[in-house]
N, C-alpha and C positions, 0 to 999 in steps of 0.2 A: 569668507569662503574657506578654512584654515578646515573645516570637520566635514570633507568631504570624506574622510577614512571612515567614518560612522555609517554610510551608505553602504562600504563595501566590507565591512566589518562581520557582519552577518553571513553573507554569504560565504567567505572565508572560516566561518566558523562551520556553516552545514559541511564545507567539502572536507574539513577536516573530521568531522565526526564519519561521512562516508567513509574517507579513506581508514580510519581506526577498524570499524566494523568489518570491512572488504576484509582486514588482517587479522581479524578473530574469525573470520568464518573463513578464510583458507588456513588457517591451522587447526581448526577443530574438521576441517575435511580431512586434511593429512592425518589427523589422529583416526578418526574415522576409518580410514582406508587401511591403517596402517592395524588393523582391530580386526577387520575382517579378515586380514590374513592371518592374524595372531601371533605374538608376540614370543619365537620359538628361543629365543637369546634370555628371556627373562624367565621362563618355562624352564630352562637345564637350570637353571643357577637356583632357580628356588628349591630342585630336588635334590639339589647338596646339603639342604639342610631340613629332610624327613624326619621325624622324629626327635628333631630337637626342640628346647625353647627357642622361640625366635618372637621378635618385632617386626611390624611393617608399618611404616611409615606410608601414609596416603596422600594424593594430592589436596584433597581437602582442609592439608594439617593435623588431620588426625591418626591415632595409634591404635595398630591393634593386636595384642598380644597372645601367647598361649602356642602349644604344641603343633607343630606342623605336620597332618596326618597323611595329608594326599595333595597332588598338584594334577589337573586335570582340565584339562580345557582352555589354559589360561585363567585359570581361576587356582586359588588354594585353600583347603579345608581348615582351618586351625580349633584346636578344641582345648578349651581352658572351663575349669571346673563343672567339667561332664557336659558342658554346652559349647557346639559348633559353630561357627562362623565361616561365611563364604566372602572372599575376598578376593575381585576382580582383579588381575594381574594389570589391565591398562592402569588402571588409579597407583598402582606402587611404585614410590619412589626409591623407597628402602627399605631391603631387607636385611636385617642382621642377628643374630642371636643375642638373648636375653645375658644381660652381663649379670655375672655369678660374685658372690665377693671369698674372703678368706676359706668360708668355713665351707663353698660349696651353696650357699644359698641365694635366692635371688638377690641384687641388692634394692633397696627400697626405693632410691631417687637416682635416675637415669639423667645423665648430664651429658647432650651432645657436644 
């Protein structure tokens, strides 16, 4: 009678996947909420850098580079070789400008 833990095994494991889940969906509510008011702290800091090269960093782990035209709505315009891009200001983690090297030009490999 030693594998009686085997009966209560399972259930110990449903409650832990509820309780995981319960904590993904009150943080994507908090994002949520926090979205529909919009995000006026990340909104000033992006139009510090109008007009310049810049990076943004997205939660997805992707990058998306190129001039930054307009910031509007929580969202920002970036336009790299005469083509736009719209990029949601909830998904950005960072935003920074495009590192230049010696001569003034972009450098080729960005090492964070």
């Amino acid at each position: 009678m030693q594998n009686w833990w085997i009966s209560y095994f399972p259930i110990l494991l449903i409650f832990l996947i509820f309780f995981l889940n319960r904590k993904e969906s009150l943080s994507y509510l908090e994002a949520r909420i926090k979205r529909r008011k919009g995000d006026r702290e990340m909104q000033e800091l992006a139009k510090r850098f109008l007009g310049k090269d810049v990076i943004a960093n997205t939660i997805s782990s992707g990058t998306v580079d190129g001039i930054l035209k307009e910031v509007a709505d929580n969202a920002i315009i970036l336009e790299k070789d005469g083509k736009e891009s719209l990029v949601n200001l909830d998904f950005v983690i960072r935003l920074r400008e495009y590192p230049v090297g010696k001569n003034g030009k972009r450098k080729s490999i960005v090492v964070d």
